[in-house]
C-alpha positions as CSV (number, residue, x, y, z in Angstrom):
1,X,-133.0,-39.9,-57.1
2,X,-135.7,-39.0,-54.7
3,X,-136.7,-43.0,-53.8
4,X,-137.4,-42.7,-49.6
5,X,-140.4,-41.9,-48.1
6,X,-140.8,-40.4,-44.4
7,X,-141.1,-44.4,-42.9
8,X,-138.3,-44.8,-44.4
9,X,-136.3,-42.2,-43.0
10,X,-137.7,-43.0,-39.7
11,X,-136.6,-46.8,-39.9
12,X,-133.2,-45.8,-41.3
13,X,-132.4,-42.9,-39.4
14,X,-134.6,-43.2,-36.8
15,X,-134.9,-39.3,-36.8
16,X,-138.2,-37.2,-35.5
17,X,-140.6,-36.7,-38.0
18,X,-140.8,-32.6,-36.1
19,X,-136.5,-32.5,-36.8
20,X,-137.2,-33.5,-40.6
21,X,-139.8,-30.5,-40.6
22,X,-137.5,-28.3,-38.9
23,X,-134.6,-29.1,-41.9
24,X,-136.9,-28.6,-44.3
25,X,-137.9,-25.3,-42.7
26,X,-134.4,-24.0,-42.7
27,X,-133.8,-25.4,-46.6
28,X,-131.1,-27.6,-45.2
29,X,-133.2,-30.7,-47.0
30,X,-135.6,-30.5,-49.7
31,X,-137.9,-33.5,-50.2
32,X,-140.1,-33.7,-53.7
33,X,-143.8,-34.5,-53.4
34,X,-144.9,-37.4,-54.6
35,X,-148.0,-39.2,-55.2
36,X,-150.8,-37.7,-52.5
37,X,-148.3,-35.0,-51.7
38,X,-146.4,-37.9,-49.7
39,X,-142.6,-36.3,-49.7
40,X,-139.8,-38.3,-51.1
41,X,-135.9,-38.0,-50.1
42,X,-133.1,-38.4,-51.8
43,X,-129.3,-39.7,-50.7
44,X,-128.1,-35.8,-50.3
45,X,-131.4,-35.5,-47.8
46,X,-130.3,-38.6,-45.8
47,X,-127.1,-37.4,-45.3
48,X,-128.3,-33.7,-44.0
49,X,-130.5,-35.7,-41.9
50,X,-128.3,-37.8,-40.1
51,X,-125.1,-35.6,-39.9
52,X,-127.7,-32.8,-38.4
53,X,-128.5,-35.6,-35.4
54,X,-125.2,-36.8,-35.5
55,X,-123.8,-33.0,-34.6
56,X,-126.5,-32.3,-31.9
57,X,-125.9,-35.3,-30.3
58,X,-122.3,-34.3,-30.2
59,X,-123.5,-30.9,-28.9
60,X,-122.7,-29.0,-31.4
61,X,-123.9,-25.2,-31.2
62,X,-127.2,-24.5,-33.3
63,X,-125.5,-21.6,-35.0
64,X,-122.4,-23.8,-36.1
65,X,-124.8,-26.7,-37.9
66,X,-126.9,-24.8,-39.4
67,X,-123.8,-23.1,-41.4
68,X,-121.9,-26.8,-41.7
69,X,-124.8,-28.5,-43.2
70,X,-125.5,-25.2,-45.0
71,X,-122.0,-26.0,-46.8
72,X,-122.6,-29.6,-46.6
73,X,-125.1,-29.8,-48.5
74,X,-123.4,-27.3,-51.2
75,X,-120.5,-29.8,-51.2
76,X,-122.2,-33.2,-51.8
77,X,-122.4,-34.3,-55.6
78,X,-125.7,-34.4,-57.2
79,X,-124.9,-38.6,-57.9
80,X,-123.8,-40.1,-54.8
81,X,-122.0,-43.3,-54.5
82,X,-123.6,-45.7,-52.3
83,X,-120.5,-45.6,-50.6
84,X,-116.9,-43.7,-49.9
85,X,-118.3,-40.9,-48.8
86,X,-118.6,-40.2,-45.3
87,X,-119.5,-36.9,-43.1
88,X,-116.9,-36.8,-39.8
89,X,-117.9,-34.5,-36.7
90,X,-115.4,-33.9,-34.0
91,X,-116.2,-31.4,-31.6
92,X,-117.9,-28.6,-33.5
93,X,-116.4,-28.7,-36.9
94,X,-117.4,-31.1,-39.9
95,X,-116.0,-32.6,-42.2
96,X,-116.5,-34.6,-45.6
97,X,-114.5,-37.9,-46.4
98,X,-114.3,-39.2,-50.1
99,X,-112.4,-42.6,-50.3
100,X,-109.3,-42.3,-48.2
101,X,-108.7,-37.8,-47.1
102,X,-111.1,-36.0,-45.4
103,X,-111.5,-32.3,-45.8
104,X,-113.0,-30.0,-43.5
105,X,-115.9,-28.4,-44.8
106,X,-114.2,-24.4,-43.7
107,X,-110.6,-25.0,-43.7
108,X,-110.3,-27.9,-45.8
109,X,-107.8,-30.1,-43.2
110,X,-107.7,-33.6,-43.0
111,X,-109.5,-34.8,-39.9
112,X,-110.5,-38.1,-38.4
113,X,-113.5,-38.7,-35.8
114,X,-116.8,-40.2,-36.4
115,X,-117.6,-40.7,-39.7
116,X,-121.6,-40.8,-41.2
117,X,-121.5,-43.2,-43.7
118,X,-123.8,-44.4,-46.8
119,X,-123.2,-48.4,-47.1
120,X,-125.4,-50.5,-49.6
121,X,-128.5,-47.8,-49.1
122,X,-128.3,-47.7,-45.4
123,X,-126.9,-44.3,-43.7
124,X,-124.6,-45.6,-40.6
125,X,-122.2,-44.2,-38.2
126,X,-119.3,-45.6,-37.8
127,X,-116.9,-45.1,-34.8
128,X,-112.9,-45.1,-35.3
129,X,-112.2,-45.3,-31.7
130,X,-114.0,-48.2,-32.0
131,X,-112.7,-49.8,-35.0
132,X,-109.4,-49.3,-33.1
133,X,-110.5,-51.1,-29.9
134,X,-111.5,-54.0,-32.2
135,X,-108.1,-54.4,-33.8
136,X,-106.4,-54.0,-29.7
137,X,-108.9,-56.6,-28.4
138,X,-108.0,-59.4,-31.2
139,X,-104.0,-58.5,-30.1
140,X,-104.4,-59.0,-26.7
141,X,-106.6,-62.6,-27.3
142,X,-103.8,-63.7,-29.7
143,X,-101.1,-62.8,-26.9
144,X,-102.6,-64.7,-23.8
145,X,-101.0,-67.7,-23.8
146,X,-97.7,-66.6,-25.1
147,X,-96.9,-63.2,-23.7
148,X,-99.6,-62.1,-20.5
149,X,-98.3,-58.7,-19.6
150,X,-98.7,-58.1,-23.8
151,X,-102.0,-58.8,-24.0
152,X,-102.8,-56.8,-20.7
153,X,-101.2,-54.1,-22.4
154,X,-103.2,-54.4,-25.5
155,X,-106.3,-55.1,-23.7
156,X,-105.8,-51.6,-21.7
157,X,-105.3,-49.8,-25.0
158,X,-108.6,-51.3,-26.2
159,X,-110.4,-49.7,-23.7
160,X,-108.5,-46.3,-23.6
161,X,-110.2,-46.0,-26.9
162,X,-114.1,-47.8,-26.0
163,X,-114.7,-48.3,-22.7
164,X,-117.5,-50.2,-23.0
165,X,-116.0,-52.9,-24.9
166,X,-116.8,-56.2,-22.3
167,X,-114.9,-59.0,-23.3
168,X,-111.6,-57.0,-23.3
169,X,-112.3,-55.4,-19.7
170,X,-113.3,-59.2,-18.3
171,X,-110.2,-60.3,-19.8
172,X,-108.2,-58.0,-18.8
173,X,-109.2,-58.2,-15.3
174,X,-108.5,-62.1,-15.3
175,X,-105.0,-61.5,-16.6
176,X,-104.3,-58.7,-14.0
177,X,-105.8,-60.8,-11.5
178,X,-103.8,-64.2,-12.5
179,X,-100.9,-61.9,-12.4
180,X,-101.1,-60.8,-9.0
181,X,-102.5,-57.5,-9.7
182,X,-105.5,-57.2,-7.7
183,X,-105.3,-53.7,-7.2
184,X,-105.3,-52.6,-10.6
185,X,-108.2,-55.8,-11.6
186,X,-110.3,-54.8,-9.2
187,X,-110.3,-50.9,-10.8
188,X,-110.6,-52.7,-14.1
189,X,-113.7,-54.3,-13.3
190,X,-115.5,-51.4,-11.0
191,X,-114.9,-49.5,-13.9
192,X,-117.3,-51.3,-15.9
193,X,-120.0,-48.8,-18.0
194,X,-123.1,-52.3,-17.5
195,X,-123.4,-54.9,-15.2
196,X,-122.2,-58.2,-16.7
197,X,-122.8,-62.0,-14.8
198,X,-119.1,-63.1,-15.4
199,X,-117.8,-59.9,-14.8
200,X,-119.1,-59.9,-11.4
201,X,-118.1,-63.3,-11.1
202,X,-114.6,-62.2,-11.6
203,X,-114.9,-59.4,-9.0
204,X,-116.0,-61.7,-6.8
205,X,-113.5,-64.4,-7.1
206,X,-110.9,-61.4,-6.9
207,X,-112.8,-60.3,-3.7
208,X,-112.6,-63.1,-2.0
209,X,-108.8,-63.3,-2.8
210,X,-108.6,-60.0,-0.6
211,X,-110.3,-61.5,2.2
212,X,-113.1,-59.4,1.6
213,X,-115.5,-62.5,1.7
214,X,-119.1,-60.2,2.3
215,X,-118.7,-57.8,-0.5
216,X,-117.4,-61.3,-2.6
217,X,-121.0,-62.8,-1.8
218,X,-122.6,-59.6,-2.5
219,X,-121.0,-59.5,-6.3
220,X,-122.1,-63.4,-6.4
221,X,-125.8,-62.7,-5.5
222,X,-125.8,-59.9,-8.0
223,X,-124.2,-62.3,-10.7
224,X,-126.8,-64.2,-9.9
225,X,-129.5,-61.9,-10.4
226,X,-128.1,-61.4,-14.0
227,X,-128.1,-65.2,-14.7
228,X,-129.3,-67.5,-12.5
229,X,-128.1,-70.2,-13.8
230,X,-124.5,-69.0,-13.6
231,X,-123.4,-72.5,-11.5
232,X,-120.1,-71.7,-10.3
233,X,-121.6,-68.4,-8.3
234,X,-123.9,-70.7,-6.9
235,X,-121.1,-73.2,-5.4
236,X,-118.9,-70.3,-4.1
237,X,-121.8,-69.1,-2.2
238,X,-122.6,-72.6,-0.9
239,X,-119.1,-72.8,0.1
240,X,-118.6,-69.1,1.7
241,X,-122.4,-69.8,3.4
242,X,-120.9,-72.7,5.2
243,X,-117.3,-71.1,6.2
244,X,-119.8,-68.5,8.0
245,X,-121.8,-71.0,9.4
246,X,-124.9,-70.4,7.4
247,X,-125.8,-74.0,6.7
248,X,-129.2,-73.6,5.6
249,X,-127.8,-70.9,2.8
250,X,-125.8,-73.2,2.0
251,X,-127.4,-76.1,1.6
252,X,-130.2,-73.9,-0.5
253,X,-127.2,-72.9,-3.1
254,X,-126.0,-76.4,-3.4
255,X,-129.4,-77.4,-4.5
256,X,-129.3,-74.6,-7.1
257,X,-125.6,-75.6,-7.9
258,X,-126.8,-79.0,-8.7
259,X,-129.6,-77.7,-10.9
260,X,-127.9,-75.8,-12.8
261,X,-124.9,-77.9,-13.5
262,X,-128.1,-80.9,-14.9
């Protein structure tokens, strides 16, 4: 059924209204015209559209897309489930999930990468490396009291597959660092893909454990700038102010201490 219009698309999708005239250009979509000539889309045009930006944003050569959706397009039933059917793209080759397989849209093998998917009318993308980092993280959180070095282990294996997942690199930084690891903590947290308040507040803490006390105060102040009301980096300035003897410092982080503990 042809039931989306182009805002639609766009706050779906959020694909350029020029890329949706370039597909239509190249037949790879073909919208009806509706009332006032306004175009209408149907499921089989939502998925062209977001597996074409999906596959450019995984830099996928012109030439090999155009062919891929060419074939996706011939592949995709005319009445398509709201969901089980997802579109993969892993390096330049595509692929079509229904339910559980996958088959490759030229060779017809069994992949696993990134799948498009349609869920309850909404086009998504949905990472497995991801998914995978999820299931890792809640290992490691489940391990910490009983078995430390487990949950590092899990933790690191959650971030071999997403990098940017935060609470398992602040976690596993602690760990490391509450098992005397410092060297490897301290890589875990420089590695870090944002800045984060108690991520640096770790850093620091580990910092000032390797008697590097002015790059410590520098991750404190940067903390800091992230939340400023972040208490504790306020007292272990105070306190590292007054072991250099910069009283008025600390007497000014103290106050803010004091403030932000109210």
């Amino acid at each position: 059924m042809y039931v989306y219009g182009t805002k639609d698309v766009e706050r779906l999708l959020g694909v350029r209204v020029s890329a949706v005239r370039s597909l239509i250009r190249a037949g790879h979509i073909t919208p009806r015209k509706g009332s006032r000539g306004r175009l209408q889309f149907s499921f089989q045009d939502l998925i062209i559209l977001r597996t074409a930006t999906t596959l450019s944003g995984a830099n996928v050569p012109t030439r090999r897309v155009n062919r891929c959706l060419r074939q996706l397009r011939d592949a995709l039933p005319d009445n398509l489930p709201l969901s089980g059917l997802s579109i993969v793209a892993i390096g330049d080759q595509v692929a079509v999930r229904e339910g559980p397989r996958h088959w490759d849209t030229e060779s017809g093998q069994y992949l696993l990468a990134l799948d498009v998917t349609v869920e309850g009318g909404e086009v998504q993308v949905i990472s497995r490396a991801a998914e995978d980092g999820a299931a890792h993280f809640e290992q490691g959180h489940d391990l910490e009291d009983g078995d430390a070095v487990a949950a590092i282990a899990a933790y690191e294996k959650c971030l071999a597959t997403n990098a940017g997942h935060l609470d398992a690199r602040v976690n596993c930084g602690r760990l490391l660092h509450l098992a005397g690891r410092l060297g490897e903590a301290e890589r875990i947290y420089r590695e870090a893909q944002s800045p984060n308040a108690m991520l640096l507040f770790n850093l620091a803490a580990l910092l000032e454990d390797l008697d590097r006390e002015s790059e410590a105060m520098e991750a404190y102040r940067t903390a800091l700038e992230i939340d400023p009301g972040l208490a504790d980096a306020h007292f272990n300035l105070a306190r590292l102010h007054e072991r250099a003897g910069n009283t008025r410092e600390s007497f000014r982080h103290l106050l803010a201490y004091k403030r932000a503990s109210d």
